[in-house]
KEKE-3310 file (N, C-alpha, C; in steps of 0.2 Angstrom, whole numbers, plus 5000, padded with zeros to 4 digits):
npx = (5070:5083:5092:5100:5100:5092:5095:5084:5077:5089:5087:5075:5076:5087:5079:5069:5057:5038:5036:5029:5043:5053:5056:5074:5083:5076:5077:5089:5091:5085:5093:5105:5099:5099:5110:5114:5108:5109:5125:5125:5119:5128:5139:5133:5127:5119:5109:5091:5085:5072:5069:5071:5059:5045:5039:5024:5021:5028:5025:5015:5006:5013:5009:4996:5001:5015:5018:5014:5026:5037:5033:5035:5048:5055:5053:5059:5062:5061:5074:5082:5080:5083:5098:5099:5094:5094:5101:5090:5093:5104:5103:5097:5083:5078:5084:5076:5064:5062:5068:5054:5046:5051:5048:5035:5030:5034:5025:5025:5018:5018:5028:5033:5027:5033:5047:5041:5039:5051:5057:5048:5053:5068:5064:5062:5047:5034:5020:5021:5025:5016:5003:5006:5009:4994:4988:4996:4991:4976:4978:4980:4968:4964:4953:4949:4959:4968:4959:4962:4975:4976:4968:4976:4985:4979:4978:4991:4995:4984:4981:4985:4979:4977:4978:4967:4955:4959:4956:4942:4940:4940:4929:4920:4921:4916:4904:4902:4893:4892:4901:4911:4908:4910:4925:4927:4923:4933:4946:4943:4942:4955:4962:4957:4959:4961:4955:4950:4948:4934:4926:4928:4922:4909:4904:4900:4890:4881:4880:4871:4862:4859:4857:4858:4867:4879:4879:4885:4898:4902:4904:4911:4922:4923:4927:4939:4948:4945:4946:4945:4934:4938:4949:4949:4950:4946:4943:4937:4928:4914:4913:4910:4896:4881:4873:4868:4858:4862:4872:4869:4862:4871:4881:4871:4870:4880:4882:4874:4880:4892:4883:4878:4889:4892:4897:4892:4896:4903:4894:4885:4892:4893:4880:4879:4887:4876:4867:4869:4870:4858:4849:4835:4833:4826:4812:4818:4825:4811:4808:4816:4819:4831:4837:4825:4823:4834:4828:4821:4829:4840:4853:4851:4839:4843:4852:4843:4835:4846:4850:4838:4834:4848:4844:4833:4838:4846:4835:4829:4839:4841:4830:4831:4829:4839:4848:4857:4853:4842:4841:4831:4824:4832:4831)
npy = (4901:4901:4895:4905:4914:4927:4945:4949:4938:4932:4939:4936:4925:4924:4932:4924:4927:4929:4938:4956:4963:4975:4992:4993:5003:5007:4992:4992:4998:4993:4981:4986:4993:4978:4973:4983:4980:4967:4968:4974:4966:4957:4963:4966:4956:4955:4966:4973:4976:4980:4989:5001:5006:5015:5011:5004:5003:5006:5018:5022:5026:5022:5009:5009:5003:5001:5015:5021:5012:5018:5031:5028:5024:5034:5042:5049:5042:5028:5029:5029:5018:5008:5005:4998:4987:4966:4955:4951:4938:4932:4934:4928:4919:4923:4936:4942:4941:4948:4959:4961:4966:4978:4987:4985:4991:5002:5009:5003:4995:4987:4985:4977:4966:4961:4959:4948:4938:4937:4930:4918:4912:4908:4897:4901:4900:4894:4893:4905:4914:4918:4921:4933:4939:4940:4946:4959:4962:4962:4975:4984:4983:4973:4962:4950:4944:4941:4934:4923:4919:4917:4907:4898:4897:4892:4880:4876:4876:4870:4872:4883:4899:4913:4914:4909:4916:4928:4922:4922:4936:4941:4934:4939:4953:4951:4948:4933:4927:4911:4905:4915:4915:4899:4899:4909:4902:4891:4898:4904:4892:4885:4896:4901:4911:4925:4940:4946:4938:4932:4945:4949:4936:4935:4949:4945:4936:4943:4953:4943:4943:4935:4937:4933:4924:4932:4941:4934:4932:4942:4947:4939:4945:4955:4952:4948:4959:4972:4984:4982:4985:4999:4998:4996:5005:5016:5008:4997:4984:4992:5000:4990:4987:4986:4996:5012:5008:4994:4997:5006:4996:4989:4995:4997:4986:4983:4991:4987:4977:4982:4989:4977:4974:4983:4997:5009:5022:5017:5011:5024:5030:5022:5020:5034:5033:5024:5033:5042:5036:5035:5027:5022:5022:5027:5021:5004:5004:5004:4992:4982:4973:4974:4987:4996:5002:5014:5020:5034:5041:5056:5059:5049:5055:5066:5064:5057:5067:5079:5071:5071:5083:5087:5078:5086:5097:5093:5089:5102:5108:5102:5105:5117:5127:5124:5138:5141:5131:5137:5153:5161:5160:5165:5176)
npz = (4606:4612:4623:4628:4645:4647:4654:4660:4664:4671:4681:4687:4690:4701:4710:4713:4708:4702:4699:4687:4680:4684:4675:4669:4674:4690:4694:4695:4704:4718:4717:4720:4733:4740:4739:4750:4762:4762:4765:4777:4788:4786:4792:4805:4813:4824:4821:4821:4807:4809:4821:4813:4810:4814:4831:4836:4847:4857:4857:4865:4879:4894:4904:4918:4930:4927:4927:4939:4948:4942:4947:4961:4963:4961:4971:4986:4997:4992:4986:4995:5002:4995:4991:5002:5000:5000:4985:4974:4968:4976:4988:5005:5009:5021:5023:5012:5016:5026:5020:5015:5024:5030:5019:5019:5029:5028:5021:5007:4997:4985:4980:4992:4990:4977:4984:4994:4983:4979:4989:4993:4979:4982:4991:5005:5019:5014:5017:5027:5019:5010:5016:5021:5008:5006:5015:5011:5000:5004:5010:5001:4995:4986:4987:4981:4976:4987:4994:4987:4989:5003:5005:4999:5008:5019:5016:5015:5029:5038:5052:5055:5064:5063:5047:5043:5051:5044:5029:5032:5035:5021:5016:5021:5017:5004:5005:5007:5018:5024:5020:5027:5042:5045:5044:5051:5065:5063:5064:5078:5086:5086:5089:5105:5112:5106:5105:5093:5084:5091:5089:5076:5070:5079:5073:5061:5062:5067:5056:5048:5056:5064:5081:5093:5097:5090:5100:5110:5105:5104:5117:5123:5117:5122:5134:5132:5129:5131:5124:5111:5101:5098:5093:5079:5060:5050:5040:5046:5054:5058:5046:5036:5037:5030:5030:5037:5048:5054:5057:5068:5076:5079:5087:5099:5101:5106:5118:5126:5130:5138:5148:5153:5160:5168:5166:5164:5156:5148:5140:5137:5131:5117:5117:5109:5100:5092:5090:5082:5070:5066:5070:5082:5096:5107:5105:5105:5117:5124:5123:5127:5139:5147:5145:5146:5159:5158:5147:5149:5155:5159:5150:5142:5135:5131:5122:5113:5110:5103:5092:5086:5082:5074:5062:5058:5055:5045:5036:5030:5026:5016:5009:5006:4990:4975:4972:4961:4952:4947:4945:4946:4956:4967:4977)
capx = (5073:5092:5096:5106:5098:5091:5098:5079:5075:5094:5086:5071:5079:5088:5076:5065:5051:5036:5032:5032:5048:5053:5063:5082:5086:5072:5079:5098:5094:5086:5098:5109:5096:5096:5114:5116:5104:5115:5130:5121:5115:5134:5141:5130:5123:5111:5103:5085:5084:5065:5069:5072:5054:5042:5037:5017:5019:5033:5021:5007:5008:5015:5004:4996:5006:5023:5020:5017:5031:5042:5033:5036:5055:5056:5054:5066:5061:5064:5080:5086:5079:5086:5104:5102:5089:5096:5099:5084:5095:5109:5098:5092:5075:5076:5085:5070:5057:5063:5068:5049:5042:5051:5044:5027:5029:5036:5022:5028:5016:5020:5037:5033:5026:5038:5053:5041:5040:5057:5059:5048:5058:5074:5066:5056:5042:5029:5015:5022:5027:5010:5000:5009:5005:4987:4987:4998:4983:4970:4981:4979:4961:4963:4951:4947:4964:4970:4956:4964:4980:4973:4965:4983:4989:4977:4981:4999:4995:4978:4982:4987:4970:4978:4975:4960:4954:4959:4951:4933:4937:4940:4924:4914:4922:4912:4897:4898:4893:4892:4909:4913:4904:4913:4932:4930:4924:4939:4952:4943:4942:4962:4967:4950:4962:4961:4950:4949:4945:4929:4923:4925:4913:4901:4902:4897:4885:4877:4878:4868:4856:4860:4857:4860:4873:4883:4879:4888:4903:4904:4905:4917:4928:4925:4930:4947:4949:4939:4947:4943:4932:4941:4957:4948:4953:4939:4941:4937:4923:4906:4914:4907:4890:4877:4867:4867:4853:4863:4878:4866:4863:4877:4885:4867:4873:4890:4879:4870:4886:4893:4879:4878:4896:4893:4899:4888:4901:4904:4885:4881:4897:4891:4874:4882:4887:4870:4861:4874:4870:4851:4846:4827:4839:4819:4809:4822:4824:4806:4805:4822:4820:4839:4838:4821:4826:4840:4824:4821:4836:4842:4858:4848:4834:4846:4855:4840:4834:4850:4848:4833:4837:4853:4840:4829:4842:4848:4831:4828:4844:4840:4823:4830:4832:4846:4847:4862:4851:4837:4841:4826:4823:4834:4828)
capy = (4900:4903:4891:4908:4916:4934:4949:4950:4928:4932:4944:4932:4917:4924:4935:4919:4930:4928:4946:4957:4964:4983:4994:4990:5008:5004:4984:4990:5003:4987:4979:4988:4993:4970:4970:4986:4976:4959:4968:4976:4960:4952:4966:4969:4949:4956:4971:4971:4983:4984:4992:5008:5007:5016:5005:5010:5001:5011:5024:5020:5028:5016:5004:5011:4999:5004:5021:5018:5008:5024:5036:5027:5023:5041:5045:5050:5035:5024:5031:5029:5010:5005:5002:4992:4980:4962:4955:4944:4932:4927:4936:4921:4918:4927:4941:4944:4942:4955:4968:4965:4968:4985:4990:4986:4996:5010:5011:5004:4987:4986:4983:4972:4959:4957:4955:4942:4932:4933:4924:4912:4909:4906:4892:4903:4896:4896:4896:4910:4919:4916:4924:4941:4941:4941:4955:4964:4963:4965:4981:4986:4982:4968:4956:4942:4942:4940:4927:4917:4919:4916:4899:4896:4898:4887:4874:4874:4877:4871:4875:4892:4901:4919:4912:4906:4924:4932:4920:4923:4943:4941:4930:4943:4958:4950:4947:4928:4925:4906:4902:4918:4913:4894:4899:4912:4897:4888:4901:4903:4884:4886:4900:4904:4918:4930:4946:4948:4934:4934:4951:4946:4931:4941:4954:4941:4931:4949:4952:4937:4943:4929:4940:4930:4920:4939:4945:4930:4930:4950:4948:4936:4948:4962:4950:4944:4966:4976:4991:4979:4989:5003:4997:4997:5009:5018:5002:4992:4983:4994:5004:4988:4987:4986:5000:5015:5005:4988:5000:5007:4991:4985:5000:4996:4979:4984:4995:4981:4972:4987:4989:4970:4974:4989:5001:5015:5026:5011:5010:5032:5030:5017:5022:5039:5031:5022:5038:5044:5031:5037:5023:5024:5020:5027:5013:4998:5004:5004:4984:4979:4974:4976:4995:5001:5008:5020:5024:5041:5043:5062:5058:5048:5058:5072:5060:5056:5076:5079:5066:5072:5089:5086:5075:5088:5102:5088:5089:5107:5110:5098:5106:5123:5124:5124:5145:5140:5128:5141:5159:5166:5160:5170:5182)
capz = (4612:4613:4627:4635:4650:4646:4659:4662:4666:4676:4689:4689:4694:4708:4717:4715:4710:4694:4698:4682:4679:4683:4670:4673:4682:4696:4696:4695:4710:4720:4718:4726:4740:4745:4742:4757:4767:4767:4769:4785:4790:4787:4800:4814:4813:4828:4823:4818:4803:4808:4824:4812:4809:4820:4836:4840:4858:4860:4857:4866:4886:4898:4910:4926:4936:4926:4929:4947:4949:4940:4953:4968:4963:4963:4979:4991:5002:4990:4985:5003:5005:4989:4991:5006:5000:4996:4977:4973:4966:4978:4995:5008:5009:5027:5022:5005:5018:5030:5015:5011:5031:5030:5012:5019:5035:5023:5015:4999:4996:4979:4982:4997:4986:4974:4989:4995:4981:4979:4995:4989:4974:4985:4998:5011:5022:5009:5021:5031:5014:5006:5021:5022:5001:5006:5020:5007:4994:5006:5011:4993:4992:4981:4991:4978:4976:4994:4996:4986:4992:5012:5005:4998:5015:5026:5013:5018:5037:5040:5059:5058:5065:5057:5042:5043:5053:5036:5024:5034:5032:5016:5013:5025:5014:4997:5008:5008:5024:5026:5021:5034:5048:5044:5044:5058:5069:5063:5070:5084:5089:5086:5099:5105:5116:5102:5104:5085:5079:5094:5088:5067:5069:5080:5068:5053:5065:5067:5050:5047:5059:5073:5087:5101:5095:5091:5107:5114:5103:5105:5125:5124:5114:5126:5140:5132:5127:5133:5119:5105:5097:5099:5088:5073:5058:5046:5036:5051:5055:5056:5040:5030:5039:5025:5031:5045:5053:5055:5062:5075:5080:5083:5094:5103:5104:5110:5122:5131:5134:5141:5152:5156:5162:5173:5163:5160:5153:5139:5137:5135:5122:5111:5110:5108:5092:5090:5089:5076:5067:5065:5076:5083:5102:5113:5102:5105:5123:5126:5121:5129:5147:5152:5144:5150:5163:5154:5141:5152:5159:5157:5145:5136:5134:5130:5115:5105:5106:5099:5084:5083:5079:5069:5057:5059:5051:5038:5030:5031:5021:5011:5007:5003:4983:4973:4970:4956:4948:4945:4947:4945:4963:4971:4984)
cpx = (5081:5094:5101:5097:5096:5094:5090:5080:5083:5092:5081:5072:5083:5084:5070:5056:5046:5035:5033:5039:5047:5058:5068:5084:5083:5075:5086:5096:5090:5087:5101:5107:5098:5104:5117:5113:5109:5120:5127:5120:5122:5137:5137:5124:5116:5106:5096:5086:5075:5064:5069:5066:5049:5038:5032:5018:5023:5030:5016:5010:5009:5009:5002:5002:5014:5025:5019:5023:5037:5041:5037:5043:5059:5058:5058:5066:5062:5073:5083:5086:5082:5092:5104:5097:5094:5097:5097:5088:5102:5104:5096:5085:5074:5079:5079:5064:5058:5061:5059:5044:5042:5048:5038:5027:5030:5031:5022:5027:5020:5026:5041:5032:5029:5046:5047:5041:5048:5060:5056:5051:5065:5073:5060:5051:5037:5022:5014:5021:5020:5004:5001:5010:5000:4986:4990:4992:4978:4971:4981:4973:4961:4962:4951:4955:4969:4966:4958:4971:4980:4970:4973:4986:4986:4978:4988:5000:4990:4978:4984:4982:4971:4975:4968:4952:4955:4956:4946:4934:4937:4934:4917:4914:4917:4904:4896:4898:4893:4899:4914:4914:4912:4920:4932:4929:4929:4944:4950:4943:4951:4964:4960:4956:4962:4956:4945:4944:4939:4924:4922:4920:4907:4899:4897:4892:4878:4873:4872:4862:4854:4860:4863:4868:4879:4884:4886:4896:4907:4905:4913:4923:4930:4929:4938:4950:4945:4939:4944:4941:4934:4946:4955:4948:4947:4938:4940:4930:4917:4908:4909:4898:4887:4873:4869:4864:4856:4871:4874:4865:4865:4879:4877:4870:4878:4886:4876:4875:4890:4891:4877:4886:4896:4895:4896:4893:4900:4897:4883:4888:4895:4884:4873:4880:4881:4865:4864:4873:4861:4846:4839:4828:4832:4815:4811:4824:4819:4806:4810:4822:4827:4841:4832:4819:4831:4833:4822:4825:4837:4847:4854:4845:4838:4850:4852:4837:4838:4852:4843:4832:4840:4849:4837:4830:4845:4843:4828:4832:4844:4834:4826:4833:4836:4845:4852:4858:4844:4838:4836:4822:4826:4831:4830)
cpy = (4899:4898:4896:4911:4924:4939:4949:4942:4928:4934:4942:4926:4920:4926:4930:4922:4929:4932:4950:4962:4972:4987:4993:4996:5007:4997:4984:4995:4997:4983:4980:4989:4985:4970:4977:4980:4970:4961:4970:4970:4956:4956:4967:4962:4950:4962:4969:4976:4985:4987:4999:5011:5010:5010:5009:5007:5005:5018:5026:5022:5022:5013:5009:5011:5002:5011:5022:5018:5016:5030:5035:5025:5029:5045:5045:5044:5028:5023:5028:5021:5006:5001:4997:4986:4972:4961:4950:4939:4929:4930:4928:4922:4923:4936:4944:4947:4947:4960:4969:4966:4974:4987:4990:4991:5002:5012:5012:4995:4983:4982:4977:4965:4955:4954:4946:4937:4931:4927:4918:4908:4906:4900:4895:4897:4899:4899:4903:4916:4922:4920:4931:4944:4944:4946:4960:4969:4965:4974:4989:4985:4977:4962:4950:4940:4939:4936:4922:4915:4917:4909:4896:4892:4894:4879:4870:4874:4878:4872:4881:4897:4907:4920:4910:4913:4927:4929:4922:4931:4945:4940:4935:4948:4956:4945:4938:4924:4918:4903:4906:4915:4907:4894:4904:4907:4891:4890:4901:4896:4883:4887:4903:4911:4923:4934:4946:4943:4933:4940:4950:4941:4935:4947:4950:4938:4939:4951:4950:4938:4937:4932:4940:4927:4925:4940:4941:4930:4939:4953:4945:4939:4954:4960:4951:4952:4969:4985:4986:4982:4994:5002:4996:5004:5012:5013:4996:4989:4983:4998:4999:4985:4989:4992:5004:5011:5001:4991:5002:5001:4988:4988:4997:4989:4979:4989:4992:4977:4977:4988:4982:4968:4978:4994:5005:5018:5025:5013:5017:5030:5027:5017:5030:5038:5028:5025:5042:5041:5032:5032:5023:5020:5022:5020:5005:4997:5000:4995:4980:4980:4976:4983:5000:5006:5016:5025:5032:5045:5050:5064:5056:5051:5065:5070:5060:5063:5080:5078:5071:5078:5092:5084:5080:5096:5098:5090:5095:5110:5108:5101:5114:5121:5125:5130:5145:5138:5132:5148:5162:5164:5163:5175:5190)
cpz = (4610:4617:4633:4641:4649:4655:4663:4667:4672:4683:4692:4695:4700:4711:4717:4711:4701:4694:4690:4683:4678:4675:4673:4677:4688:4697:4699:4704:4718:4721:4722:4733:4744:4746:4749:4763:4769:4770:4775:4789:4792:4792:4804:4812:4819:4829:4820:4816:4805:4812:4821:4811:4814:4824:4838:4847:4861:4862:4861:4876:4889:4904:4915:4930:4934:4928:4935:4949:4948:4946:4957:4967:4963:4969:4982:4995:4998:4989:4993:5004:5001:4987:4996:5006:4998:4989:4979:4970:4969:4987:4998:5009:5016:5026:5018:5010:5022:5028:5014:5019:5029:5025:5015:5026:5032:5018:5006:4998:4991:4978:4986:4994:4981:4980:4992:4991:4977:4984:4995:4984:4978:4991:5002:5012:5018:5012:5023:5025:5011:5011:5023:5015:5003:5011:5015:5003:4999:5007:5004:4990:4986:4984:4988:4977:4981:4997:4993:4988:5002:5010:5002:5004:5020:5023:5015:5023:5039:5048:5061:5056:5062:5050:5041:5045:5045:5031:5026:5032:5025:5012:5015:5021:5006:5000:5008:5016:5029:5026:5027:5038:5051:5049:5049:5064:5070:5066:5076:5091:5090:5090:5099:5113:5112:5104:5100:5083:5082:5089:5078:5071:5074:5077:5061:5055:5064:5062:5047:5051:5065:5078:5094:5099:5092:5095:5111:5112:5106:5113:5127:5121:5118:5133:5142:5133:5127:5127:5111:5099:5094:5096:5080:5067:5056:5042:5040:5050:5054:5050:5033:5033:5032:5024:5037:5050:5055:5057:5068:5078:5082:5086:5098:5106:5109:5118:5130:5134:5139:5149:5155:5162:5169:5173:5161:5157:5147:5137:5136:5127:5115:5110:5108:5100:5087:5087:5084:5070:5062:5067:5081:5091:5108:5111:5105:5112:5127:5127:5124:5136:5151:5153:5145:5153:5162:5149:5144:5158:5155:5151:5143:5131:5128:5123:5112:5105:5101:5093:5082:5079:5075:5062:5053:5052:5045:5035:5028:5027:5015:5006:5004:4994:4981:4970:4963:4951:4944:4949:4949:4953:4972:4976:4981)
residu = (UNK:UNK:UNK:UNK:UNK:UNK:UNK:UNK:UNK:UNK:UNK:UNK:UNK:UNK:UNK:UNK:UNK:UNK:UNK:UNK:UNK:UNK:UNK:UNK:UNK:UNK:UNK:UNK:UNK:UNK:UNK:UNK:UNK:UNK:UNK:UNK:UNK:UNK:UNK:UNK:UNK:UNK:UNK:UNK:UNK:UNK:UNK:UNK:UNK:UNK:UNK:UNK:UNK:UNK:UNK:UNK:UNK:UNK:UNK:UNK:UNK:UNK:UNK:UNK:UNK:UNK:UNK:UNK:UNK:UNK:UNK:UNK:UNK:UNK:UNK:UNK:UNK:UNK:UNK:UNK:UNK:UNK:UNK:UNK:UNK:UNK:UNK:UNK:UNK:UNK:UNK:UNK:UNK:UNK:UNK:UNK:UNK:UNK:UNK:UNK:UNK:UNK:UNK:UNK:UNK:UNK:UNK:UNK:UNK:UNK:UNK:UNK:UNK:UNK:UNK:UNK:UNK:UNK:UNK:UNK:UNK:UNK:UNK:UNK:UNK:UNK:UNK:UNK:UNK:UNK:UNK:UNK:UNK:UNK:UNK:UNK:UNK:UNK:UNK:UNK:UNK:UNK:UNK:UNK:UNK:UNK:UNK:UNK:UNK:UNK:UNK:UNK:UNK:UNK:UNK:UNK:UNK:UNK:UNK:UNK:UNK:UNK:UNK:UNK:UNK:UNK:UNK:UNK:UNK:UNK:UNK:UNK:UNK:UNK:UNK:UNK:UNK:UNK:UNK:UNK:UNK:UNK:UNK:UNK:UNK:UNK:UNK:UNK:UNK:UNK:UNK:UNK:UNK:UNK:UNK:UNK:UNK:UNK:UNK:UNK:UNK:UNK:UNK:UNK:UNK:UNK:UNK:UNK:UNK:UNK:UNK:UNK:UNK:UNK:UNK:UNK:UNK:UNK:UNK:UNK:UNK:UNK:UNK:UNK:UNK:UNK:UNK:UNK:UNK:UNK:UNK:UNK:UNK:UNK:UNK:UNK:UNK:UNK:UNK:UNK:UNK:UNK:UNK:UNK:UNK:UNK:UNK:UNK:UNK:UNK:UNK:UNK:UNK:UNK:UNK:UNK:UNK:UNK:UNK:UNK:UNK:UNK:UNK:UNK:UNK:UNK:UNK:UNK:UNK:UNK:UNK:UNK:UNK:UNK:UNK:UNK:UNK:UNK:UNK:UNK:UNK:UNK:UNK:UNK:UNK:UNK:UNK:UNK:UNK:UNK:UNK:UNK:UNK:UNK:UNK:UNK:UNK:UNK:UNK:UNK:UNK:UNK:UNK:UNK:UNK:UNK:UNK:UNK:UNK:UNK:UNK:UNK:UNK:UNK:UNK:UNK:UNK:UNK:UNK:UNK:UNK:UNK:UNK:UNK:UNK:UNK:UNK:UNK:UNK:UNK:UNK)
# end
C-alpha cells in the first residue's frame, strides 16, 4: 500500500459504490452521462427526468366517469351552459345551488352534483343541499347511494316529511320493507296532505301484503288526487311490483276504490290494466261481494275474453319452433 488513492479506489469513493469496477472507457462515458444529469437537475430544478420514461397510466384508456365527463362537456348544451355558470370558489352558496337546479333540469345530473357540493363547500343549507344530492343519485339509479344521502338529510331535518318520503322509497326500492313501511308513516304523520306520500306507504303496505291497511292508505290518496296514479313514470310505482300477478292486484285494488267512488269509468280502466296484467279479474270478482255484480257484466266479460285470447296467441307463438335453429323443419 502506497498511501495514494488509485484512479480506480478514486471513482469508488465518490460514486459511494463496492460494485465491481467497469473498464475506464464505459466508467469515463458514465461519468459524463451523471455529470449531464446534475447539470439538468441544476437548470430546470423542477423537471422530473422520469417523466421522459414511458407513463403506463398514461397508457391505459381513461375512466368511464372521465370519459363521461369528456362526452358530456362536448355537447352543445353544455357549451352554452358553461359560461354562465358561477366560479366554485368565489360563487354564493345560492348562486352554486341554482347553477345546479338548472344542470339537473338540463339533463345534466353529473354536473348537478358536483355544483351542489360546491354550495355546500361555500355554507349552503346542508339539509336542503343534501336532499337534492339524494333525488340526484336516485335520478341516476344509484339508490344505496341516495339512501344514504336521504338518511343524511332527516338527520339534519328530522321534520322535513320529503325527506323521509324519499328515504322509505329508497328502502322500498331494496325491498326493505319494514324500515319503508316506518319512514313513509313518518312523512305522512308530518304533512299527511300529501297524495304521494298516501299512495307510496299503500303501495309498500300492499307490498307486504296488508291488504286492508293498503286499501285504506290508497283511498286516501285517491281522495287528496284523484290523478295520483296517473302521474307516475315507467319507473313509477307498479314498475317495481315484484311480479305481474302483485301488479294485477293492485290496478284491482285501485279498481275497488274506483268503484267504491262511483266511478265506473275508473273501475273498467284499472281493471283494464288488471287484465293486462294477466290477472285471473272473473275468479277474484267471483269471491269479492262489492264486485260480483260487475263479474258478468258485458265490458267485463268482454276484458277477460280478450286476455284470454291475447294469452292464448302468446303460447301458440311460443309453441311454434325455432325454423333458424333447425332448418331441416322447414316446410
Amino acid at each position: 500500500m502506497t498511501g495514494e488513492i488509485s484512479e480506480d479506489e478514486d471513482i469508488g469513493v465518490l460514486t459511494g459504490s463496492n460494485m465491481p469496477l467497469l473498464p475506464c472507457s464505459k466508467r469515463l462515458m458514465l461519468a459524463v452521462s451523471a455529470g449531464l444529469i446534475m447539470a439538468a437537475a441544476c437548470l430546470f430544478p423542477g423537471a422530473d427526468l422520469r417523466a421522459q420514461q414511458p407513463d403506463l397510466r398514461a397508457q391505459q384508456p381513461p375512466t368511464n366517469a372521465k370519459l363521461d365527463r369528456a362526452l358530456r362537456h362536448s355537447d352543445v348544451q353544455w357549451i352554452t351552459v358553461a359560461p354562465h355558470l358561477p366560479d366554485p370558489a368565489t360563487g354564493t352558496p345560492a348562486e352554486l345551488e341554482m347553477a345546479a337546479d338548472v344542470l339537473r333540469a338540463r339533463r345534466m345530473p353529473e354536473d348537478a352534483l358536483e355544483f351542489y357540493g360546491y354550495a355546500l363547500t361555500r355554507g349552503g343549507d346542508a339539509a336542503r343541499l343534501t336532499l337534492k344530492q339524494g333525488v340526484t343519485e336516485l335520478e341516476l339509479q344509484n339508490v344505496a347511494l341516495a339512501r344514504l344521502l336521504f338518511r343524511r338529510a332527516v338527520k339534519l331535518d328530522p321534520k322535513n316529511a320529503e325527506a323521509w318520503n324519499n328515504l322509505a322509497a329508497t328502502e322500498y326500492l331494496q325491498m326493505d320493507l319494514g324500515h319503508s313501511i316506518s319512514d313513509y308513516k313518518r312523512a305522512v304523520k308530518l304533512n299527511g296532505r300529501v297524495a304521494t306520500f298516501h299512495s307510496n306507504l299503500g303501495t309498500a303496505l300492499f307490498e307486504q301484503k296488508s291488504y286492508k291497511q293498503a286499501s285504506e292508505q290508497l283511498a286516501t290518496a285517491l281522495a287528496l288526487d284523484p290523478e295520483v296514479f296517473e302521474k307516475h313514470s315507467g319507473n313509477g310505482v307498479m314498475a317495481h311490483m315484484q311480479s305481474p300477478a302483485d301488479r294485477g292486484r293492485f290496478c284491482f285494488e285501485l279498481a275497488k276504490l274506483a268503484l267504491g267512488r262511483g266511478d265506473e269509468e275508473e273501475m273498467l280502466h284499472w281493471l283494464t290494466k288488471s287484465v293486462e296484467s294477466g290477472f285471473d279479474l272473473r275468479a277474484c270478482m267471483g269471491t269479492d261481494p262489492q264486485m260480483a255484480k260487475y263479474r258478468d257484466d258485458p265490458r267485463v266479460t268482454a276484458l277477460t275474453k280478450s286476455s284470454k285470447a291475447l294469452r292464448t296467441q302468446v303460447v301458440s307463438l311460443a309453441s311454434i319452433p325455432d325454423l333458424k335453429a333447425d332448418p331441416e323443419k322447414r316446410p
